[in-house]
C-alpha positions in Angstrom: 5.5 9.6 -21.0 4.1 7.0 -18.9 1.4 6.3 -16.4 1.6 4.6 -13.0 -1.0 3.4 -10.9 -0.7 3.9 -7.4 -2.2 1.5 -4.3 -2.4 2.4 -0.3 -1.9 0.8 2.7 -3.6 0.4 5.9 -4.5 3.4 7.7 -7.0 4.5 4.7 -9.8 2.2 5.4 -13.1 3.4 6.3 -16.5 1.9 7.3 -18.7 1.0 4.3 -15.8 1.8 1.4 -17.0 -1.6 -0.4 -20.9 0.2 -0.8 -19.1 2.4 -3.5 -17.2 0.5 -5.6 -17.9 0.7 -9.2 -21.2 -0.5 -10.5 -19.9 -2.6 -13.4 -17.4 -4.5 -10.8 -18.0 -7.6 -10.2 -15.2 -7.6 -7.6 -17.4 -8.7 -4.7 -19.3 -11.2 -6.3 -15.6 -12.5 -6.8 -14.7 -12.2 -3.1 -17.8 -14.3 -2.2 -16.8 -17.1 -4.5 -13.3 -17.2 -1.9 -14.3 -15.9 1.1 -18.5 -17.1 1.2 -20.9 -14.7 3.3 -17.4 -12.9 5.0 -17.2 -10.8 2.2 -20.3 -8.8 2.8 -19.7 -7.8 6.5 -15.7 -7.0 5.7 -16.1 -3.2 5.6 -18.2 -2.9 8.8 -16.9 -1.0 11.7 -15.9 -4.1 13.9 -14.7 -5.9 11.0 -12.6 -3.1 10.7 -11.3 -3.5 13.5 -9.4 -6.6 12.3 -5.9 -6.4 9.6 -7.1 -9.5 7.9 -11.0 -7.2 6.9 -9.0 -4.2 6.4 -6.6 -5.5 3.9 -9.0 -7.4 2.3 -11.1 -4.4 1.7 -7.8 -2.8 0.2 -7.8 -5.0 -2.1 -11.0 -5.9 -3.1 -11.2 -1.6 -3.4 -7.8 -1.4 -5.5 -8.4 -3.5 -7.8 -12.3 -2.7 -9.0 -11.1 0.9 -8.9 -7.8 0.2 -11.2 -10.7 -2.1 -13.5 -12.8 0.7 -13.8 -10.4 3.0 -14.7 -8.8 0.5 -17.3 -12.6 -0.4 -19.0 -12.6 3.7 -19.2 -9.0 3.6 -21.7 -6.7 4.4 -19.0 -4.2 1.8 -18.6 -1.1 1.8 -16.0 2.6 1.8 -17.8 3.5 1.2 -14.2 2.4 -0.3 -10.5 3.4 0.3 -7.7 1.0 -0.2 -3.9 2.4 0.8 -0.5 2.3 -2.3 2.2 -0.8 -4.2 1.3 -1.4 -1.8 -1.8 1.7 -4.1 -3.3 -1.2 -6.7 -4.2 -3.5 -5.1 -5.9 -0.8 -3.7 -7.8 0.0 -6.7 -8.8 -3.3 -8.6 -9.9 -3.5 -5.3 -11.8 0.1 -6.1 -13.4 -1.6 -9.4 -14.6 1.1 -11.2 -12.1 -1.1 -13.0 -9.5 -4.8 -13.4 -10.0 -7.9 -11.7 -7.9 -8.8 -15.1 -6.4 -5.2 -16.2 -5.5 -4.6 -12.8 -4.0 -7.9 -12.9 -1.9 -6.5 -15.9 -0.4 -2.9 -15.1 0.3 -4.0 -11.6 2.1 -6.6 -13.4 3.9 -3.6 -15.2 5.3 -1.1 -12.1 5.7 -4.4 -10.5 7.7 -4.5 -13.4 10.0 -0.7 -14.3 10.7 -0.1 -10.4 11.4 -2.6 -10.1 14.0 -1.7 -13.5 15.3 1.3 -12.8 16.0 0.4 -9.2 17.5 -3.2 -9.0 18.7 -2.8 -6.0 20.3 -0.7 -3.1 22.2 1.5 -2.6 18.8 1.0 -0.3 15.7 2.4 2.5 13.7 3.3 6.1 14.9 3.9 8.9 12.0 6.6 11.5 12.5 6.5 14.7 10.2 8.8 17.5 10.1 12.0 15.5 11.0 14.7 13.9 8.9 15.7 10.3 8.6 18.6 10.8 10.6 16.8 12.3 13.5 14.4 9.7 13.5 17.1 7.0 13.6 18.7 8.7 16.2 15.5 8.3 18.2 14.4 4.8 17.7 18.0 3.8 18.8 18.0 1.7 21.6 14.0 2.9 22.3 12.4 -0.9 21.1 11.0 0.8 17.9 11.9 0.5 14.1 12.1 2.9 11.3 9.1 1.4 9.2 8.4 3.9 6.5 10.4 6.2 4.5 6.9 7.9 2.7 8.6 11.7 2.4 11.7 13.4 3.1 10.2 14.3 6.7 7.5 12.0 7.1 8.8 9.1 8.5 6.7 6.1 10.2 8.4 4.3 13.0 6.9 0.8 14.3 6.5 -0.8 17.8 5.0 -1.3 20.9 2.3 1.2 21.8 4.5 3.1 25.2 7.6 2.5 24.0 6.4 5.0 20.2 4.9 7.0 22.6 7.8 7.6 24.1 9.8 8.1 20.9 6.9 10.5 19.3 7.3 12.8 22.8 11.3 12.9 21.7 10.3 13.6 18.3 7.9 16.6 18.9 10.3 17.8 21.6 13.3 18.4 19.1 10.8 19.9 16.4 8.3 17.6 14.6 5.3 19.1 13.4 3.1 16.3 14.5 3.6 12.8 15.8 0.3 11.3 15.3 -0.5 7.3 16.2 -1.7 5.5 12.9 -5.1 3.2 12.8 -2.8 0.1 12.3 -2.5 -2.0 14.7 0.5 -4.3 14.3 4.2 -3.6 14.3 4.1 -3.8 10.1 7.5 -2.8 8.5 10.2 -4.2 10.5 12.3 -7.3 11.9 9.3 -8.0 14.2 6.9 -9.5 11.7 10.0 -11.6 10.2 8.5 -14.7 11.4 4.8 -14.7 9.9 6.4 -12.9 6.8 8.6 -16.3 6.2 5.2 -17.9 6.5 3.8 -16.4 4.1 6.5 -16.9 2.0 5.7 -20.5 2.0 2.0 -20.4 1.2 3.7 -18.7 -2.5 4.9 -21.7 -2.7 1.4 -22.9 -4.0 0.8 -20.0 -6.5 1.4 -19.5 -10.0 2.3 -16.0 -10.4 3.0 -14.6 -14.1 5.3 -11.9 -15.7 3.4 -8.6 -15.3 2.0 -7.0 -18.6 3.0 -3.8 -17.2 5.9 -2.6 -14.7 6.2 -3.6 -11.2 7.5 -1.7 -9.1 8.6 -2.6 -5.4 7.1 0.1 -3.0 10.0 -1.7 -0.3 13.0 -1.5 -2.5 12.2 0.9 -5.1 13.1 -1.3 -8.1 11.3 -2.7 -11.3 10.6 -6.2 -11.2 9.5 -8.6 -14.1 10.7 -12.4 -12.5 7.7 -13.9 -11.2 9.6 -15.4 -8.3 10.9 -12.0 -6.9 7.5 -10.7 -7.6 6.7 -13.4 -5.2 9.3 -12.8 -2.6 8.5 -8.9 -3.0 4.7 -9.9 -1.9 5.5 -12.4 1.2 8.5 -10.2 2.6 7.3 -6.6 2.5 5.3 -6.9 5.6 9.0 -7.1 7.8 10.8 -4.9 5.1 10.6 -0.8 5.4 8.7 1.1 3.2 10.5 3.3 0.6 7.7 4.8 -0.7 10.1 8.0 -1.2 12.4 6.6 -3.2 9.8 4.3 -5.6 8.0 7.5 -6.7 12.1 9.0 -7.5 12.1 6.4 -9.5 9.2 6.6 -11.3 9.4 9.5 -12.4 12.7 8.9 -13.4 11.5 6.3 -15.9 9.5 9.0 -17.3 6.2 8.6 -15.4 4.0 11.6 -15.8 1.0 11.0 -14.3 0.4 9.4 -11.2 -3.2 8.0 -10.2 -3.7 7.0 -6.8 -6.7 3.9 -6.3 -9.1 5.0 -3.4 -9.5 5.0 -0.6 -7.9 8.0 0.2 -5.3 10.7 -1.2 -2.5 9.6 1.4 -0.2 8.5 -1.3 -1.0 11.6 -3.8 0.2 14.0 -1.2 3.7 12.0 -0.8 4.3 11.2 -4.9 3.7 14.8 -5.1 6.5 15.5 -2.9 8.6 13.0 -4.5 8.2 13.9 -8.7 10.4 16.1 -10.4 8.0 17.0 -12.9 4.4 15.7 -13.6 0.2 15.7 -12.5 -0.5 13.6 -9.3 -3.9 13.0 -8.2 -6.1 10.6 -6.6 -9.9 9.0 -8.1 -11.6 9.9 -5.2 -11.3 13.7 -5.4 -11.1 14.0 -9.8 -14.1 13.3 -12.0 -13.4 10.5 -14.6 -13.7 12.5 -16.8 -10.3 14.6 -16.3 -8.2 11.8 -15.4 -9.2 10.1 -19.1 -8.2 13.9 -20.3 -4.8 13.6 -18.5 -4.2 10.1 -19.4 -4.7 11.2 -22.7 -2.5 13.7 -22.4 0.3 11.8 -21.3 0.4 9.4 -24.0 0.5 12.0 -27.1 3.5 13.3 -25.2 5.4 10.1 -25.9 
């Protein structure tokens, strides 16, 4: 039985969340040595306000979280991060390193908001299905951007023309139609552009095989090539989310245990709805103490 390690995505941030990152980290020290005196104002509320701080402070999070949980014997069979989560999951994976990864989100921050600066974002649709979502988003200017549940479904776009859409959404049923604190146009044809430039700056980075399995929270499949790892990283910002679909799939490859890297329990919630059979649960609401029991757990059971 195996244990996956799971990352979020924008929309979890918070002000101060780099104040409580393990003490033995040395995660922001690191940051500093890339990004100089930035890294210490990052998690303030108008850094916040900016994708580049908020995805940095997803990673920087992520991965002392995923240490700490690793120098405490729990080590991930599996990785898998939703949107931005994808790189923490993999310098955790052992296939891109911290310092690289500082850099190349730095950049994804910047060309995102660059090429949408403001009036775009994400809009979250519960209690319909795909195919009423589609239905919706045809012809309105909007894109189907996440698949996270069977009815939670994240559409992408310009700020009137989701509002719009999430009015036609709660109007044939939905449960709630709630605007997201993300504010580009992320999953979709519309950031195909600065994805392909990202895709370039890969071009100067080593990445390695993983140690552990990859798996793409876009396509739902295991990768081990470095290069698609690559492509996987660059491309994801234009590419929808099937966060649905990855969590099928881990469990069907046996994971039993799903442990979701603060901030937040976003991603618990929808794995939960996604596995078969197995514990999910998130560091920010478990003591240590039972997730080492659980991990424990899952290993004698292999």
């Amino acid at each position: 039985m195996n244990i996956l390690f799971t990352f979020p995505g924008q929309g979890t941030q918070r002000a101060g969340m780099l104040q409580s990152l393990p003490k033995n980290s040395d995660m922001m020290a690191r940051s500093r040595t890339v990004l100089g005196a930035e890294a210490d104002s990052l998690d303030t509320p108008e850094a916040l306000k900016h994708t580049r701080a908020v995805q940095l402070c997803l990673l920087i999070t992520g991965v002392a979280w995923a240490q700490e949980l690793e120098r405490n014997g729990i080590k991930p069979d599996m990785v898998c991060g939703l949107s931005i989560g994808a790189f923490p999951a993999a310098v955790i994976a052992g296939a891109l390193t911290f310092e690289d990864a500082v850099k190349l989100v730095a950049l994804r921050g910047d060309l995102m908001e660059q090429a949408y600066p403001q009036g775009y974002g994400l809009t979250a649709i519960a209690g319909l299905q795909l195919s009423q979502v589609e239905a919706l988003v045809e012809g309105s200017g909007t894109y189907v951007a996440n698949i996270n549940a069977e009815q939670q479904i994240v559409i992408a776009g310009r700020e009137e023309e989701m509002a719009g859409v999430a009015r036609a959404a709660l109007a044939m049923g939905a449960q709630k139609a709630k605007r997201l604190v993300v504010s580009v146009p992320s999953h979709c044809e519309l950031l195909r552009e600065p994805a392909c430039k990202l895709q370039e700056a890969f071009d100067g980075v080593a990445l390695s095989r993983p140690r552990c399995t990859y798996l793409s929270g876009s396509t739902a499949r295991v990768l081990w090539q470095p290069e698609k790892i690559a492509e996987d990283l660059a491309l994801n910002m234009s590419r929808t989310v099937r966060w649905r679909d990855a969590m099928v799939a881990a469990n069907e490859r046996d994971v039993r245990l799903a442990i979701e890297m603060p901030p937040g329990t976003v991603l618990t919630g929808l794995t939960r709805q996604a596995f078969r059979e197995g514990d999910t649960l998130c560091v920010e609401n478990n003591p240590l103490e039972l997730l080492s029991r659980l991990a424990e757990r899952t290993k004698a059971a292999r």
